[in-house]
VMD Tcl script that builds the backbone (N, CA, C; Angstrom):
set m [mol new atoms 471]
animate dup $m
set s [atomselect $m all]
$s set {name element resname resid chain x y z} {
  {N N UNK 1 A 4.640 -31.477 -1.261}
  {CA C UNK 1 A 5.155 -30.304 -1.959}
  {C C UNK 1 A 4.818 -29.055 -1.153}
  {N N UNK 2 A 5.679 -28.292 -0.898}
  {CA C UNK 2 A 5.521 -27.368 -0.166}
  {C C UNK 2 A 5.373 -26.178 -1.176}
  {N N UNK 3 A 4.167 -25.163 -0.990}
  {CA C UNK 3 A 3.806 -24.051 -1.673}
  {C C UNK 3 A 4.327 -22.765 -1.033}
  {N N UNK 4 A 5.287 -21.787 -2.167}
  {CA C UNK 4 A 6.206 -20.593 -1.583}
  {C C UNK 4 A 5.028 -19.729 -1.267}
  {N N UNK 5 A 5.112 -18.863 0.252}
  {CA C UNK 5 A 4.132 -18.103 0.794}
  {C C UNK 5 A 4.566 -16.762 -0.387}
  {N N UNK 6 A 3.130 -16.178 -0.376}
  {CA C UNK 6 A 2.416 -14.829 -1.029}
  {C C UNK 6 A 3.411 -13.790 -0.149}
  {N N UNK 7 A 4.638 -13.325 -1.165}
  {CA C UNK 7 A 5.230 -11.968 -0.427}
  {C C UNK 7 A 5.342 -11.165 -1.066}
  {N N UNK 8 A 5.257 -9.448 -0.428}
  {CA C UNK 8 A 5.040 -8.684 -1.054}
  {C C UNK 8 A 6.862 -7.876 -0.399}
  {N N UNK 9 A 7.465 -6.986 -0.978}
  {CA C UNK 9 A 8.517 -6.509 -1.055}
  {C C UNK 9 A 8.917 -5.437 -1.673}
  {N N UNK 10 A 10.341 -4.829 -1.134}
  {CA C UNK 10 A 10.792 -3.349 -1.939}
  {C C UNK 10 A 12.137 -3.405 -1.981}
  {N N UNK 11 A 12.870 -3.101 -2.473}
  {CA C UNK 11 A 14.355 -2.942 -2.667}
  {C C UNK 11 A 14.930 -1.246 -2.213}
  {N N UNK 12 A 13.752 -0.762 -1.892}
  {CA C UNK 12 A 14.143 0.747 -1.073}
  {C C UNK 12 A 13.996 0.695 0.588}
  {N N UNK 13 A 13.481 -0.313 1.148}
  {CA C UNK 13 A 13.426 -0.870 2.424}
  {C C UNK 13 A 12.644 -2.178 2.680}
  {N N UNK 14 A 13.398 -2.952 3.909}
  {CA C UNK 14 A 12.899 -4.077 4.497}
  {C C UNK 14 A 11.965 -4.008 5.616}
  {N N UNK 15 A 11.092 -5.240 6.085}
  {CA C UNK 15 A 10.201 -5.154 7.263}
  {C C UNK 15 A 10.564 -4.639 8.059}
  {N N UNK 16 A 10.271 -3.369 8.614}
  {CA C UNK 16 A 10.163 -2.610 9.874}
  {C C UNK 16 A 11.270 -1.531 9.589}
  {N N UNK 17 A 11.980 -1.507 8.650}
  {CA C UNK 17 A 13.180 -0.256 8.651}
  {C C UNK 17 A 12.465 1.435 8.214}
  {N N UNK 18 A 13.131 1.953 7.953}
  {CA C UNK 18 A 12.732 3.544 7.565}
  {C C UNK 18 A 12.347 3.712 5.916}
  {N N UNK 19 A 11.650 3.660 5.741}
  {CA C UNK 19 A 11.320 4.155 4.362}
  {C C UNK 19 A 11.788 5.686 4.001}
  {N N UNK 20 A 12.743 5.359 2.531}
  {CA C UNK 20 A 13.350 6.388 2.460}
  {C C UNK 20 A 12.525 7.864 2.334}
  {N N UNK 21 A 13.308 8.701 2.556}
  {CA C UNK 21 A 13.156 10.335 2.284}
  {C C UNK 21 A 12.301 10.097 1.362}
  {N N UNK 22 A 12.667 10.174 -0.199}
  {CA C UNK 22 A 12.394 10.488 -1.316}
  {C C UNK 22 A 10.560 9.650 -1.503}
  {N N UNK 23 A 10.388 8.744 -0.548}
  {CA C UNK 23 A 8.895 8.283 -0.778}
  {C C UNK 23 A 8.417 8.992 0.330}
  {N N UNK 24 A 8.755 10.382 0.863}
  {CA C UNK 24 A 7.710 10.826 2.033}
  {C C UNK 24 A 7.482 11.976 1.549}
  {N N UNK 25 A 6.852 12.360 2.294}
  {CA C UNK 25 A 6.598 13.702 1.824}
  {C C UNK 25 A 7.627 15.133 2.373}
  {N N UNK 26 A 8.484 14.152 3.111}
  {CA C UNK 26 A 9.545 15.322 3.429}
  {C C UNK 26 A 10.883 15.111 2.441}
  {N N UNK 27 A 10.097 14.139 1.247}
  {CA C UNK 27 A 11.413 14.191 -0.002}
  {C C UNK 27 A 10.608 14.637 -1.066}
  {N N UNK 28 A 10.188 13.511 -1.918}
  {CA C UNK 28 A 9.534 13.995 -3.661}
  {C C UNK 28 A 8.931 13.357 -3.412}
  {N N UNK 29 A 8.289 12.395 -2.463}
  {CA C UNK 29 A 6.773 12.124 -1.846}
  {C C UNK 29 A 6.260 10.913 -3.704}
  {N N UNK 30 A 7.189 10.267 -3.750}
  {CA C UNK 30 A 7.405 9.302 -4.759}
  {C C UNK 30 A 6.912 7.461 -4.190}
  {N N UNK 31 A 5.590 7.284 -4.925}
  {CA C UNK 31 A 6.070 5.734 -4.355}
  {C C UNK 31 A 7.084 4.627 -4.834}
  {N N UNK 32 A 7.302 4.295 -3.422}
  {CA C UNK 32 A 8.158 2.747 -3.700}
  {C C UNK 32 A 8.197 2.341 -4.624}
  {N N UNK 33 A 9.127 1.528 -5.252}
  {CA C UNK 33 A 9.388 -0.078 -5.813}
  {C C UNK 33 A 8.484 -0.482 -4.883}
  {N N UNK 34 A 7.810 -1.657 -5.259}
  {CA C UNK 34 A 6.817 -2.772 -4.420}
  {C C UNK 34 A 7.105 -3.935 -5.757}
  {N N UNK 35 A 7.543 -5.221 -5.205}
  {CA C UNK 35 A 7.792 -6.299 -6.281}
  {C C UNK 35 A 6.985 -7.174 -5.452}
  {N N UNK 36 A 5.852 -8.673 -5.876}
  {CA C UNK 36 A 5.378 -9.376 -4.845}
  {C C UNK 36 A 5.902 -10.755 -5.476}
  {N N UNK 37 A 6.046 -11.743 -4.497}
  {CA C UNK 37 A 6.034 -13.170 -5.170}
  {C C UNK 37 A 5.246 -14.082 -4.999}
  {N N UNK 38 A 4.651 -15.072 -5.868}
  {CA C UNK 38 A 4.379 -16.775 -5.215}
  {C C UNK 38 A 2.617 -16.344 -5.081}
  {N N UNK 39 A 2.062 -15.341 -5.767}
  {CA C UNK 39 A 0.599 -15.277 -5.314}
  {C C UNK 39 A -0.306 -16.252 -5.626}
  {N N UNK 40 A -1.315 -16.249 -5.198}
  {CA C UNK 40 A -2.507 -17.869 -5.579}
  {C C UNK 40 A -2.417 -18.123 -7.016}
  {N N UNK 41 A -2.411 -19.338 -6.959}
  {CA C UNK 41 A -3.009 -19.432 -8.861}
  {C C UNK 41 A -4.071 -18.829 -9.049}
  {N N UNK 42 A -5.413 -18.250 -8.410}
  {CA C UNK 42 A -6.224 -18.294 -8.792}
  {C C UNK 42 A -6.561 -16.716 -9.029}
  {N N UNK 43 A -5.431 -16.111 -8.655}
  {CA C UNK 43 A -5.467 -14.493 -8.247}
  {C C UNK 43 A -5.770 -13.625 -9.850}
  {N N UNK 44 A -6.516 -13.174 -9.917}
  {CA C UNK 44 A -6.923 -12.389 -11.762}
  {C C UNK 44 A -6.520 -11.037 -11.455}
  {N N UNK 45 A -6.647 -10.299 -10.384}
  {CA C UNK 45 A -6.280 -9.115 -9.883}
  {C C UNK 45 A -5.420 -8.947 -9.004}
  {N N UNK 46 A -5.061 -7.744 -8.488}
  {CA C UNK 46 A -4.079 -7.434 -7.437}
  {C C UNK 46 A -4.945 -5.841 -6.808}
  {N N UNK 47 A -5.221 -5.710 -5.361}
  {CA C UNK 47 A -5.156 -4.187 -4.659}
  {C C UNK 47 A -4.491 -3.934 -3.782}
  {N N UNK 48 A -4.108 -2.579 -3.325}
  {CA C UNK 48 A -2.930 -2.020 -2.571}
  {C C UNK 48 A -3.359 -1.260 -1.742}
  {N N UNK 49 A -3.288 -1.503 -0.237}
  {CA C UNK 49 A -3.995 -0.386 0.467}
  {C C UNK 49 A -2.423 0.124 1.078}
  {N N UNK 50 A -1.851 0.817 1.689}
  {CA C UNK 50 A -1.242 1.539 2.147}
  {C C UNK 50 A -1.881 2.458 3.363}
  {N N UNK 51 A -1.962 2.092 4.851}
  {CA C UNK 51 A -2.234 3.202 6.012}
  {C C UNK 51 A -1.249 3.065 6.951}
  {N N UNK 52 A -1.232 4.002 7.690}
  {CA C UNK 52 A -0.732 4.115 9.203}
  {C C UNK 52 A -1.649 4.125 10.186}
  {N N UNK 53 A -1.888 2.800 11.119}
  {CA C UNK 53 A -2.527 2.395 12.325}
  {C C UNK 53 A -2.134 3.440 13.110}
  {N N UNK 54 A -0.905 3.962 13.417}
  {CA C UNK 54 A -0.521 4.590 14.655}
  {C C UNK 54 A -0.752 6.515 14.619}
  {N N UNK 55 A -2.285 6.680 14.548}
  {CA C UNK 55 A -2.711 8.257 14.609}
  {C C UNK 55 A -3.828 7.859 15.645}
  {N N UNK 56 A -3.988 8.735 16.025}
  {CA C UNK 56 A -4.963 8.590 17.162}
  {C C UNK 56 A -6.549 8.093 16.512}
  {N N UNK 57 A -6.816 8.443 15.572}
  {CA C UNK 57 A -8.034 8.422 14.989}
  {C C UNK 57 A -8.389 6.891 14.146}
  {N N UNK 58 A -7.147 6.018 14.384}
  {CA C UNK 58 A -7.622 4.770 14.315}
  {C C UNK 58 A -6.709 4.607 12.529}
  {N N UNK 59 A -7.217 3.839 11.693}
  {CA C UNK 59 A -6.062 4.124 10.378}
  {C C UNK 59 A -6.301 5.239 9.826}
  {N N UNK 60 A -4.955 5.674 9.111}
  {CA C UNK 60 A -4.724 6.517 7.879}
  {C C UNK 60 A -4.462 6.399 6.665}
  {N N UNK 61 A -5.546 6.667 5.177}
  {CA C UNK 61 A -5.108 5.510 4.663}
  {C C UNK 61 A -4.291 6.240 3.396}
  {N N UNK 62 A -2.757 6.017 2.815}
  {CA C UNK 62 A -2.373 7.228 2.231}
  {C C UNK 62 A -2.350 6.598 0.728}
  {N N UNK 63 A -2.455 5.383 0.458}
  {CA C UNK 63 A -2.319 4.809 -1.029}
  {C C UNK 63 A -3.639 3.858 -1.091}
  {N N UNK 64 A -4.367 3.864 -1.917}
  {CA C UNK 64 A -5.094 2.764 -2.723}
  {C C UNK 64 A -5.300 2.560 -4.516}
  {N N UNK 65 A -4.608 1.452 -4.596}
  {CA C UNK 65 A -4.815 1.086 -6.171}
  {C C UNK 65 A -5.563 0.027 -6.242}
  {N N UNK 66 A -6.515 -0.516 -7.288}
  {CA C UNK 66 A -7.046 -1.575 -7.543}
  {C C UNK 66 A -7.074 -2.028 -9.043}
  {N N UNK 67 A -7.172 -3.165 -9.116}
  {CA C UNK 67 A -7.426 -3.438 -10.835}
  {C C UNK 67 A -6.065 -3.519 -11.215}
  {N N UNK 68 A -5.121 -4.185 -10.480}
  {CA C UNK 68 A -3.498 -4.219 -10.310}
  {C C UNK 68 A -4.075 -5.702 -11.604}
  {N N UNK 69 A -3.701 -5.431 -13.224}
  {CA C UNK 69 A -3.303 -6.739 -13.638}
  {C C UNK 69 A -2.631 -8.400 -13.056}
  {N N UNK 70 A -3.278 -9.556 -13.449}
  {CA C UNK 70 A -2.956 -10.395 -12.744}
  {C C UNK 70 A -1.265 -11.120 -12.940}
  {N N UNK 71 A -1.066 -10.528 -14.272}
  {CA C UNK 71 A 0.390 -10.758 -15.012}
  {C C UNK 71 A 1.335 -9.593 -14.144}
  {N N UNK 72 A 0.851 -8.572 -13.515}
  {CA C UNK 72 A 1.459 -7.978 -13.319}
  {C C UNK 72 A 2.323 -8.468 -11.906}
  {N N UNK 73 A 4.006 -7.929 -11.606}
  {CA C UNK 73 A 4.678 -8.544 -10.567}
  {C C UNK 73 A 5.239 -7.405 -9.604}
  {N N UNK 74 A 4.994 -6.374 -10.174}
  {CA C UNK 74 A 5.648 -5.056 -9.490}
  {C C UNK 74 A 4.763 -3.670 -9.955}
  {N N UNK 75 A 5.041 -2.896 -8.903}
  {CA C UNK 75 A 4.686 -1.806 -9.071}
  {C C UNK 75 A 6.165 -1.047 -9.365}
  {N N UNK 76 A 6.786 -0.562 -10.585}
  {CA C UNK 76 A 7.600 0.336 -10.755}
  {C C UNK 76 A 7.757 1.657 -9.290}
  {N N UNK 77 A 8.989 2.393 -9.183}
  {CA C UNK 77 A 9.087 3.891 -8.777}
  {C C UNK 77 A 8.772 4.580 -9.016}
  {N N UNK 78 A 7.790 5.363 -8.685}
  {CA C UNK 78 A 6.845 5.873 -9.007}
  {C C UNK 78 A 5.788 6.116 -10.022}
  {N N UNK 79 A 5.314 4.722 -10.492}
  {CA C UNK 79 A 4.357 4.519 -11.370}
  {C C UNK 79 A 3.298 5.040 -11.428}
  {N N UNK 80 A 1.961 5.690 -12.260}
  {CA C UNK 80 A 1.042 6.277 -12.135}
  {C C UNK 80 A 0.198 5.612 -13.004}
  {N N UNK 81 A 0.802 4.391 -13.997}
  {CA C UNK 81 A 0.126 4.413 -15.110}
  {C C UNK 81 A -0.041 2.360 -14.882}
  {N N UNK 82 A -0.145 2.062 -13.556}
  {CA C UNK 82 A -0.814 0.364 -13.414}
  {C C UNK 82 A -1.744 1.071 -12.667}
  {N N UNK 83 A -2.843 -0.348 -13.101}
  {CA C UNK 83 A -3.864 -0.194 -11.660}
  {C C UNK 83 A -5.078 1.426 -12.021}
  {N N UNK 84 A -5.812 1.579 -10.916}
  {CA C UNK 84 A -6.717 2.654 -11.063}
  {C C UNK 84 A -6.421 3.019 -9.279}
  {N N UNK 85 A -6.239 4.360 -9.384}
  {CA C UNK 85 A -6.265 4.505 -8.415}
  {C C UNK 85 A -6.949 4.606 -7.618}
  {N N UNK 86 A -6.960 5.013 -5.884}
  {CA C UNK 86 A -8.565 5.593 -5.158}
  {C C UNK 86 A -8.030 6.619 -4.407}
  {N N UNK 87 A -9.117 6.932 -3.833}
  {CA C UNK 87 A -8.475 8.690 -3.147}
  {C C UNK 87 A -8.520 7.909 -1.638}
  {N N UNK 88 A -7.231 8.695 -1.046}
  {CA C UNK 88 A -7.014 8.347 0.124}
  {C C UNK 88 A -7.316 9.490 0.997}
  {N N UNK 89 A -6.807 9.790 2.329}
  {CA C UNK 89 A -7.412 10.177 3.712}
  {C C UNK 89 A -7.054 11.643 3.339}
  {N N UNK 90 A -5.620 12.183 2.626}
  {CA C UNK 90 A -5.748 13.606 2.184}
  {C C UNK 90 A -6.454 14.168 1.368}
  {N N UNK 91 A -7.461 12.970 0.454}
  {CA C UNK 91 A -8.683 13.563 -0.266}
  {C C UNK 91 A -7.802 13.572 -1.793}
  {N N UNK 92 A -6.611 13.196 -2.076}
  {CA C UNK 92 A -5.902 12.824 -3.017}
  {C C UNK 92 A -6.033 11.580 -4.061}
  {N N UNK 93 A -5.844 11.517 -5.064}
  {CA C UNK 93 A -6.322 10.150 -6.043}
  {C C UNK 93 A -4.772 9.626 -6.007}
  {N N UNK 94 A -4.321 8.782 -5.695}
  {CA C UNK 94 A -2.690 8.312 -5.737}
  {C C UNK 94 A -2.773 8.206 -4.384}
  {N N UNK 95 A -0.668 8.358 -4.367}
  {CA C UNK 95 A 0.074 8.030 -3.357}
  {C C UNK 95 A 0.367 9.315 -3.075}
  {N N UNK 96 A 0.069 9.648 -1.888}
  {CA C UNK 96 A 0.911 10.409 -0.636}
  {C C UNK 96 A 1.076 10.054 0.604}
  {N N UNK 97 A 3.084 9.759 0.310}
  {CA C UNK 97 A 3.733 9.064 1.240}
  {C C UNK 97 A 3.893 9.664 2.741}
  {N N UNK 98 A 4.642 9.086 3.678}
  {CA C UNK 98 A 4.242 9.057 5.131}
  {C C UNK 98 A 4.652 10.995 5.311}
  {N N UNK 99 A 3.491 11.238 6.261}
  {CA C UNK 99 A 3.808 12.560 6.795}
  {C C UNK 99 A 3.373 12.291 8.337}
  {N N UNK 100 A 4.714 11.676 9.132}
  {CA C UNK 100 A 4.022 11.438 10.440}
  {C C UNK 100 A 4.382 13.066 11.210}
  {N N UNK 101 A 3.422 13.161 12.360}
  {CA C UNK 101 A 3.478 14.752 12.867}
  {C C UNK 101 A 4.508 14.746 13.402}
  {N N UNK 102 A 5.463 15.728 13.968}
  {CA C UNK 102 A 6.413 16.547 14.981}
  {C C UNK 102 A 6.027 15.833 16.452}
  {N N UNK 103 A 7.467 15.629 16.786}
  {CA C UNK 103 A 7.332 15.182 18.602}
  {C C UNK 103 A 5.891 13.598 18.400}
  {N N UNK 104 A 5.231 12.843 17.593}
  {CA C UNK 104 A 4.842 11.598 17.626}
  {C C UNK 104 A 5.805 10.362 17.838}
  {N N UNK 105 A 7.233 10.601 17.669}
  {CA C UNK 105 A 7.917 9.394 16.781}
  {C C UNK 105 A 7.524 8.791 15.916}
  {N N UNK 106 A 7.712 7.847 15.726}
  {CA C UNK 106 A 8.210 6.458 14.734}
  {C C UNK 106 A 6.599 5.767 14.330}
  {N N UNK 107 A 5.673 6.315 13.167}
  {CA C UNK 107 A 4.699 5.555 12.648}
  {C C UNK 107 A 5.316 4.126 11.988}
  {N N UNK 108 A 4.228 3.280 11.983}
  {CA C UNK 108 A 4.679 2.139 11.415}
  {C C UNK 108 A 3.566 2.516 9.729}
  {N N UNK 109 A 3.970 2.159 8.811}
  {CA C UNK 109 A 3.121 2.007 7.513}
  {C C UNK 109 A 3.046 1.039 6.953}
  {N N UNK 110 A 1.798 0.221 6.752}
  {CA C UNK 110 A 1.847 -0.945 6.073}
  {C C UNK 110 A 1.388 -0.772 4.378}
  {N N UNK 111 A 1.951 -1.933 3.729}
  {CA C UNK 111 A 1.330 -2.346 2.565}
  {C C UNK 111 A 0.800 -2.941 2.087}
  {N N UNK 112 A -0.625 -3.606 2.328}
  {CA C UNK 112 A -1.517 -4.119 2.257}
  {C C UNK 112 A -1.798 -4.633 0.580}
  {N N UNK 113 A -1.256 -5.718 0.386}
  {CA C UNK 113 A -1.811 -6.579 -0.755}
  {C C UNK 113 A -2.779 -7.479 -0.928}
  {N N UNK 114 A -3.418 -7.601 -1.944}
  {CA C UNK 114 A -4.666 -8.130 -2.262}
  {C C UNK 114 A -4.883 -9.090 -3.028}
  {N N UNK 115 A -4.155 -10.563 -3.238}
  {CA C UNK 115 A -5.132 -11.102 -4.289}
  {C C UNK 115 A -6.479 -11.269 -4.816}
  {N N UNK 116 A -7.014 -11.221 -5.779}
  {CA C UNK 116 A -8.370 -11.290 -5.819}
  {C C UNK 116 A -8.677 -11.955 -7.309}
  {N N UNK 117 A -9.850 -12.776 -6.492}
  {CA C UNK 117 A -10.669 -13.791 -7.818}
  {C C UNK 117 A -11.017 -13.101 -9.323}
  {N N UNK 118 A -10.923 -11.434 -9.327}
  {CA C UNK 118 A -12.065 -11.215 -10.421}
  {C C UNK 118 A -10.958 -10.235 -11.153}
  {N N UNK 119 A -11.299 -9.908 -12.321}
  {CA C UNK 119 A -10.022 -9.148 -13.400}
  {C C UNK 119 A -10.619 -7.216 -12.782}
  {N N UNK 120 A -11.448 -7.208 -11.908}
  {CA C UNK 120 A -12.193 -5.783 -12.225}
  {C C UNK 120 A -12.923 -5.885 -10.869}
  {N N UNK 121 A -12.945 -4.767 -9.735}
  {CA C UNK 121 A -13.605 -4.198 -9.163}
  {C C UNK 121 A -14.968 -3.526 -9.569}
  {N N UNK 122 A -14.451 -3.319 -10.918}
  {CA C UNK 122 A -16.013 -2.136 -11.281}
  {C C UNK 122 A -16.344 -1.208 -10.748}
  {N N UNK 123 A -14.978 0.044 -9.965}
  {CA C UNK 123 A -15.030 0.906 -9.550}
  {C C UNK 123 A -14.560 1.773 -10.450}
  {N N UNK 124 A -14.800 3.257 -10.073}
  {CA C UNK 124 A -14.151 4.171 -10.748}
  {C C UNK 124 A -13.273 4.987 -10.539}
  {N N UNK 125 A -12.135 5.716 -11.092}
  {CA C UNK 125 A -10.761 6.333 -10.102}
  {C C UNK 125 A -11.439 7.095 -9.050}
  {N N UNK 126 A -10.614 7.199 -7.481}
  {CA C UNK 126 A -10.821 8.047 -6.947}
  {C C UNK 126 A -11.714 7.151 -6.268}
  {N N UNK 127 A -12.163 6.235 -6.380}
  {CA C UNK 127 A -13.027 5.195 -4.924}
  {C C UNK 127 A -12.532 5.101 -3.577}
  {N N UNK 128 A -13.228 5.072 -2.830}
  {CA C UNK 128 A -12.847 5.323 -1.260}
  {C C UNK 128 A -12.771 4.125 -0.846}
  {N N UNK 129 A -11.906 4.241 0.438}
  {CA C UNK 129 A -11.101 2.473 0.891}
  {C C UNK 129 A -12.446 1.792 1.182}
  {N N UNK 130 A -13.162 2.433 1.904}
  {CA C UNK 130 A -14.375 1.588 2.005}
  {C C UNK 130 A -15.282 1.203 0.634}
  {N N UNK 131 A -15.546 1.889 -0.167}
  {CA C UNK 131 A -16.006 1.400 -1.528}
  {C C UNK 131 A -14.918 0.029 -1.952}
  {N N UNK 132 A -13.527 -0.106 -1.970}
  {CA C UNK 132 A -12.695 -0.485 -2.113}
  {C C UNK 132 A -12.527 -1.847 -1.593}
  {N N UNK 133 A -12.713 -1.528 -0.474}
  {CA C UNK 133 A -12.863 -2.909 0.531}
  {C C UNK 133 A -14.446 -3.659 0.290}
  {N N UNK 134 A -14.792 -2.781 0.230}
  {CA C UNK 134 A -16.590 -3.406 0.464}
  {C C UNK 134 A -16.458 -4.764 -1.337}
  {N N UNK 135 A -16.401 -3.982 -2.251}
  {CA C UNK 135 A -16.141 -4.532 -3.264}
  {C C UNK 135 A -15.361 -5.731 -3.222}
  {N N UNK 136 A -13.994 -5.827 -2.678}
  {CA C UNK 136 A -13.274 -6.893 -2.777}
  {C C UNK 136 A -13.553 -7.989 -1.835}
  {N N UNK 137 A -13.909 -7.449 -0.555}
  {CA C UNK 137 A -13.737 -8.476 -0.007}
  {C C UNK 137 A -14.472 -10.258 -0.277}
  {N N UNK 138 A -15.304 -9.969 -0.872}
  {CA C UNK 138 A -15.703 -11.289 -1.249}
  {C C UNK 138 A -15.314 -11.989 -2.156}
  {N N UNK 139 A -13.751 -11.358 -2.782}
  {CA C UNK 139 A -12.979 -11.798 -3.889}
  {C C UNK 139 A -11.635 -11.764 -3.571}
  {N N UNK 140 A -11.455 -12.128 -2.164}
  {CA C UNK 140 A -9.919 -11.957 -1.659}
  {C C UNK 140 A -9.364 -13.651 -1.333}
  {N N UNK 141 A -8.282 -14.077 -2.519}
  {CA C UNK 141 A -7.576 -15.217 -2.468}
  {C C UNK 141 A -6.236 -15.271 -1.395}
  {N N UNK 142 A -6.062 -14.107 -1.205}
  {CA C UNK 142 A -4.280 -14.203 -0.689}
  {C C UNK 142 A -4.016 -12.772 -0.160}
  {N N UNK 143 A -3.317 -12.446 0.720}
  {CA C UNK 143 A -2.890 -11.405 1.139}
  {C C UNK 143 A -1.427 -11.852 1.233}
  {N N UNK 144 A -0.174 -10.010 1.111}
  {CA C UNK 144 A 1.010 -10.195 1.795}
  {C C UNK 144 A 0.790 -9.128 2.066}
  {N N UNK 145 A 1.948 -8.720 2.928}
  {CA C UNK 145 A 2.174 -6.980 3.791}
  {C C UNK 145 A 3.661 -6.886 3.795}
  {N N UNK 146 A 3.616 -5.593 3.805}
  {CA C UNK 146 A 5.017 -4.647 4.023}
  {C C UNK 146 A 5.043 -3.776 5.181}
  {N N UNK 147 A 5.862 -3.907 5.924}
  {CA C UNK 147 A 5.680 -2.836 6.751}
  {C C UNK 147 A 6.847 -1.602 7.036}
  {N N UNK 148 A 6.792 -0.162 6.831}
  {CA C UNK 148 A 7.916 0.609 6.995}
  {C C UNK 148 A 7.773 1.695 8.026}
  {N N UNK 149 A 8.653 2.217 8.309}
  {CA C UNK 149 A 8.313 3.058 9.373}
  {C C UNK 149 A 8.881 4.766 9.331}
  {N N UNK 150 A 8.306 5.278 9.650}
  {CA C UNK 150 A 9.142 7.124 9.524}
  {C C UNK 150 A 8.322 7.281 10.722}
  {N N UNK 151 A 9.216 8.433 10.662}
  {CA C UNK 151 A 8.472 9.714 12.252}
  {C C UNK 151 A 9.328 10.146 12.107}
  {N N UNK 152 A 9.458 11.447 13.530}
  {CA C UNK 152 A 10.401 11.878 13.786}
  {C C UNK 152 A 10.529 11.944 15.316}
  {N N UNK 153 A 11.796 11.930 15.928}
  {CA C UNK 153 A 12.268 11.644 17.456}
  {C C UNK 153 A 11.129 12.888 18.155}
  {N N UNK 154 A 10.865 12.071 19.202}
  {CA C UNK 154 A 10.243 12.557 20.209}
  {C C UNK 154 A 10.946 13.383 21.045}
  {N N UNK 155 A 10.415 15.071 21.531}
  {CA C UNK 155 A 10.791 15.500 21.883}
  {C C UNK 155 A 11.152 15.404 23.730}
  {N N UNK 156 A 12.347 15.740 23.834}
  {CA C UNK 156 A 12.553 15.112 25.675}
  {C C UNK 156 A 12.253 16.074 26.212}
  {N N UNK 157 A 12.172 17.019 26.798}
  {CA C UNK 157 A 12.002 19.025 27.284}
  {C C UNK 157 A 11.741 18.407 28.600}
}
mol reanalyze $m
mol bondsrecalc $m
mol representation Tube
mol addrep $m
């Protein structure tokens, strides 16, 4: 019997395409649809990291939720009200979507999913990826990823 792999997904873009306007911050800076399928049986939770690898300073991390219900299969358009959030790299509690700089090009952004063994982190809103990570990792059943991309064209002069 073959077991369907842990995927995570959006109906506003596919692996590696442009994530629209309206989830950046050069639209209404709104998150995604995110729908996942096929996660472990054993998964009680769900977390969401969201960074961009490609800044000089190593990741950026612009979304973290944790305490994602285990019934749960999607994150709605712009939902605020699953999950607990954590504060990311702008010092923000939520999502703020891609703001890659002028003349960089084309960031890649991933979406980092989490199954996990336990119903509760036992953090509180506004936890930092490292509080975040430190916590889960010894309760991680399954991972999937998303990956999207924005920038803007590099300048030729």
């Amino acid at each position: 019997m073959i077991r369907e792999q842990f995927t995570l997904s959006s109906p506003a873009f596919v692996k590696g395409d442009l994530i629209p306007t309206i989830n950046t911050s050069e639209g209404s800076d709104y998150s995604p649809f995110l729908a996942w399928h096929c996660p472990p049986g054993s998964s009680q939770s769900f977390a969401l990291i969201m960074d961009d690898p490609d800044i000089a300073k190593g990741h950026f991390t612009h979304w973290i939720l944790f305490d994602i219900p285990a019934e749960v299969r999607e994150l709605p358009f712009n939902d605020r009200t699953i999950g607990i959030a954590g504060s990311n790299d702008f010092q923000n509690v939520g999502y703020s979507g891609p703001r890659a700089p002028q003349n960089q090009g084309r960031h890649r952004y991933f979406f980092h999913l989490f199954a996990l063994d336990v119903e509760s982190l036992k953090l509180p809103a506004g936890a930092s990826r490292k509080q975040v990570e430190s916590a889960m990792r010894p309760h991680i059943v399954g991972t999937a990823e998303l990956m999207g991309c924005f920038g803007h064209a590099r300048s030729h002069r």
